[in-house]
C-alpha positions as CSV (number, residue, x, y, z in Angstrom):
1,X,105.8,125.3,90.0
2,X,109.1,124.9,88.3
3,X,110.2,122.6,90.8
4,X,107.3,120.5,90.4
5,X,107.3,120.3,86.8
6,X,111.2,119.3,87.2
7,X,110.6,116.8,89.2
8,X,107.7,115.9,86.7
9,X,110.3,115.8,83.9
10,X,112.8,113.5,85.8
11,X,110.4,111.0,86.6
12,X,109.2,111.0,83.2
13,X,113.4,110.1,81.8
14,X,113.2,107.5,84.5
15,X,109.9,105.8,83.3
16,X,110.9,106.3,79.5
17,X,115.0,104.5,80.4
18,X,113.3,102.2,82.5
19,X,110.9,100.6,79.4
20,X,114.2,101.2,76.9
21,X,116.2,98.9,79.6
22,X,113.4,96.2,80.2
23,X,112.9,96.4,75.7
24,X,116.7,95.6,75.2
25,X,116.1,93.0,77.7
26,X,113.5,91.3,76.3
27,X,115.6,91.4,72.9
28,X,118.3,89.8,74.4
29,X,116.6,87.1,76.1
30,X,115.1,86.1,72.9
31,X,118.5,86.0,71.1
32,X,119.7,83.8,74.2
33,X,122.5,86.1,74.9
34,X,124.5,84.2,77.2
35,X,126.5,87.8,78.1
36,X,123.2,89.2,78.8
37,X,122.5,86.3,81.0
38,X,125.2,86.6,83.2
39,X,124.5,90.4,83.7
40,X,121.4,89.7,85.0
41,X,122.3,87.2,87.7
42,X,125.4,89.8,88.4
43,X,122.3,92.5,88.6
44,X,119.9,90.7,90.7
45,X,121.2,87.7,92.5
46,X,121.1,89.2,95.9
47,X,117.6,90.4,95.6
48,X,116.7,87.0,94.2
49,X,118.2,84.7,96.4
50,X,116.9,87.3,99.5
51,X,113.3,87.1,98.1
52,X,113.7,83.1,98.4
53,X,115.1,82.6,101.7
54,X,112.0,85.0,102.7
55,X,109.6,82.8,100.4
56,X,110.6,79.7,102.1
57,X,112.7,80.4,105.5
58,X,115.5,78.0,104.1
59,X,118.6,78.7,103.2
60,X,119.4,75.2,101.1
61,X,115.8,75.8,99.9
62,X,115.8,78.8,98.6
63,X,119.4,78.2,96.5
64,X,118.0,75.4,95.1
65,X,115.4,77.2,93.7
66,X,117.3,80.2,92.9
67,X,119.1,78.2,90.1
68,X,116.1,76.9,88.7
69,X,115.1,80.1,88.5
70,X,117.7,81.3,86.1
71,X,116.8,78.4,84.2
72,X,113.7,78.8,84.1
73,X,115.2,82.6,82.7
74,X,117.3,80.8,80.2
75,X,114.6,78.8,79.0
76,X,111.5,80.7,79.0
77,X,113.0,84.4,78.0
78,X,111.6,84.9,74.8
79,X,107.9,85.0,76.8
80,X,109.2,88.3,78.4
81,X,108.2,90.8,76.5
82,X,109.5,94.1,78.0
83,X,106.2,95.6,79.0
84,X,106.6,94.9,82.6
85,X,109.7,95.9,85.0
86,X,112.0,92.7,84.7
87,X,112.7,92.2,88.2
88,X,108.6,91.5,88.4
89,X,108.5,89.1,86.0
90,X,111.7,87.3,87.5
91,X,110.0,86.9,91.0
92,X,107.0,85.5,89.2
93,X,109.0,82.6,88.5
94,X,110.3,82.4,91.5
95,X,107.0,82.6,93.1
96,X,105.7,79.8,90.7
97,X,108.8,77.8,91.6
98,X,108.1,78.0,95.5
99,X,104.4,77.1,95.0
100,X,105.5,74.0,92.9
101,X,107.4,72.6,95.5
102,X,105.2,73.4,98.3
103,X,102.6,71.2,96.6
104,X,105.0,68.3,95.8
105,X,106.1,68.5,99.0
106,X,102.2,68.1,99.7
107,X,102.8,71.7,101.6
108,X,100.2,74.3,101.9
109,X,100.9,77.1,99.0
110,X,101.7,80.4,99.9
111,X,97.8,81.0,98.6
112,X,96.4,78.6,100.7
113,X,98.3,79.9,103.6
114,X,96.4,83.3,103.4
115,X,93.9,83.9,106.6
116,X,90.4,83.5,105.6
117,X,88.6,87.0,105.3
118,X,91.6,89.0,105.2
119,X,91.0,92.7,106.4
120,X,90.1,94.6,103.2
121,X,89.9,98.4,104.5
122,X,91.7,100.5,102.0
123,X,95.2,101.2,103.3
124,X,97.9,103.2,101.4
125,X,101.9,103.3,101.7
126,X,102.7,106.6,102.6
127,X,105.3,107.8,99.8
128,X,106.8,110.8,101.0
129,X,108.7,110.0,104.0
130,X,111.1,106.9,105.8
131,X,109.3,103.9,104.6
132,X,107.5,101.6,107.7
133,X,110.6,99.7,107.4
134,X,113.0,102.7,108.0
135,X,111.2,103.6,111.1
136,X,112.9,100.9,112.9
137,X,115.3,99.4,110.1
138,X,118.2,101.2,110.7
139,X,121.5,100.1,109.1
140,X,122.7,98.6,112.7
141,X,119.7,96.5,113.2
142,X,118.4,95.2,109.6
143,X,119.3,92.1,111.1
144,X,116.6,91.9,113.5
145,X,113.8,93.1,111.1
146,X,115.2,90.1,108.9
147,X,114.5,87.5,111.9
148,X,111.0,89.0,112.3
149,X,110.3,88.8,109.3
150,X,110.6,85.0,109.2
151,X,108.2,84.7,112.1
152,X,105.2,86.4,109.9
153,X,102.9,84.6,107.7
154,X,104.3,83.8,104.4
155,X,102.1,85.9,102.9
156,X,102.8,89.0,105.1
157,X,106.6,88.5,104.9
158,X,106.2,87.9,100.6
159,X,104.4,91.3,100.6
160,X,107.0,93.2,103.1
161,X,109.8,91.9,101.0
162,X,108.2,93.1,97.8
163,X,107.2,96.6,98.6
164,X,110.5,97.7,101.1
165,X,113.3,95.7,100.0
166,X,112.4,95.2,96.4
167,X,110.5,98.4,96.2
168,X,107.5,97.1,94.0
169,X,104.5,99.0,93.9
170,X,101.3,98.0,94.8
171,X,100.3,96.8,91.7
172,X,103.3,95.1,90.6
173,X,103.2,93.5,93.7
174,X,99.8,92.3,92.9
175,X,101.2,91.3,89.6
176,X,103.5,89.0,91.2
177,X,101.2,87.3,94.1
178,X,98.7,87.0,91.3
179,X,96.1,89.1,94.1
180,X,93.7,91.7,93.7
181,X,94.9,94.7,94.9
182,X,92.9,94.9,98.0
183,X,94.2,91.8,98.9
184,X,97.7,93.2,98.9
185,X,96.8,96.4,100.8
186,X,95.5,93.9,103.6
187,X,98.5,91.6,103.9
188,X,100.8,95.0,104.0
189,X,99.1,96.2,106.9
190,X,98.9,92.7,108.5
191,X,102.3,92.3,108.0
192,X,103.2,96.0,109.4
193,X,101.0,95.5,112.5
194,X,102.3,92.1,113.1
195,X,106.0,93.2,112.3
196,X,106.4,96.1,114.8
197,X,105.0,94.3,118.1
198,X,107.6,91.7,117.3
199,X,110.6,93.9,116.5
200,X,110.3,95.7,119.7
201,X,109.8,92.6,121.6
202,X,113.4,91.5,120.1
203,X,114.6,94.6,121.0
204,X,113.7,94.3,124.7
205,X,115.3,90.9,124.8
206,X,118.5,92.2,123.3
207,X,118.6,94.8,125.5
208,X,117.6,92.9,128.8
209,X,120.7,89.8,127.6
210,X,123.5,93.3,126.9
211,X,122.2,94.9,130.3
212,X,122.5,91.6,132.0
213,X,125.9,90.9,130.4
214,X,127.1,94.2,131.7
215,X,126.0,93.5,135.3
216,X,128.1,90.3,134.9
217,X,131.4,91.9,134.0
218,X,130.8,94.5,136.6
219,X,130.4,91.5,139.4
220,X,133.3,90.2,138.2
221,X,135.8,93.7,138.7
């Protein structure tokens, strides 16, 4: 019991700096703090510019739009008003940004994209436990969960990014994708049942390419 209740209390601190941080953001986005600013790229560029080379599978791409994005930031942060995590509202705009191109490019959106009659069953993350990702997303071989990933539906690899690299919840997630919930549960176990066939078929090849490579050098002695 005391453990729990702890645990309880910890989580509670967390929550309660979390909404002091996001406050004193919102603050400072409305003063147009330019040191503020530059914190915040410092903070999140990498997650940024990773959630826009999955969004669009471009490298050139998804820079582009990562600079618009802080200026998008610079421009509009005085409509961010704390109550919501700030990373979530920062890859709203992104999102918004990658749908506005993909129509002037006359591209489907990443909406539009979605399969028709997605699978609906209820499906929960577990929360205890490796994450799907860490089941096969070791340290030595995020690289080939990354090449996957680009091979999914944009939709399925939006949602994986989200809830395992970024660590959203569900419903921020949905906050994001502008998505009912339900929707979001389907694409995460689309994207998990399309992700793992894949990985393990990159796997094989690897292994087949090293085991042939070895047979090579051993020819060659």
């Amino acid at each position: 019991m005391a453990n729990h209740l702890s645990a309880a209390m910890l989580e509670a601190v967390r929550v309660e700096d979390a909404q002091r941080e996001n406050l004193a953001i919102a603050k400072g986005l409305k003063r147009n703090d330019p040191a503020l600013l530059d914190q915040l790229i410092e903070q999140y560029q990498h997650r940024l510019l990773r959630y826009l080379l999955f969004l669009t599978g471009k490298r050139e791409v998804a820079e582009d739009l990562f600079q618009e994005t802080w200026m998008r930031v610079l421009l509009r942060g005085a409509q961010y008003n704390g109550k919501a995590r700030f990373d979530t509202w920062l890859f709203t705009i992104a999102r918004n940004l990658v749908i506005d191109l993909s129509r002037k490019r006359q591209m489907s959106s990443l909406d539009e994209m979605s399969e028709a009659g997605e699978d609906e069953r209820p499906f929960e993350v577990a929360i205890d436990g490796p994450s799907p990702f860490e089941q096969f997303a070791t340290r030595e071989d995020r690289a080939e969960v990354a090449e996957v990933l680009l091979k999914l539906e944009p939709n399925y690899r939006e949602v994986l990014t989200l809830r395992f690299h970024e660590e959203l919840s569900l419903e921020e997630i949905a906050s994001v994708t502008r998505a009912p919930l339900s929707t979001v549960k389907s694409r995460l176990y689309r994207g998990l049942a399309a992700l793992k066939p894949e990985v393990e078929q990159l796997r094989r090849t690897h292994a087949a390419g090293s085991a042939s490579a070895v047979s090579v050098r051993s020819a060659s002695r």
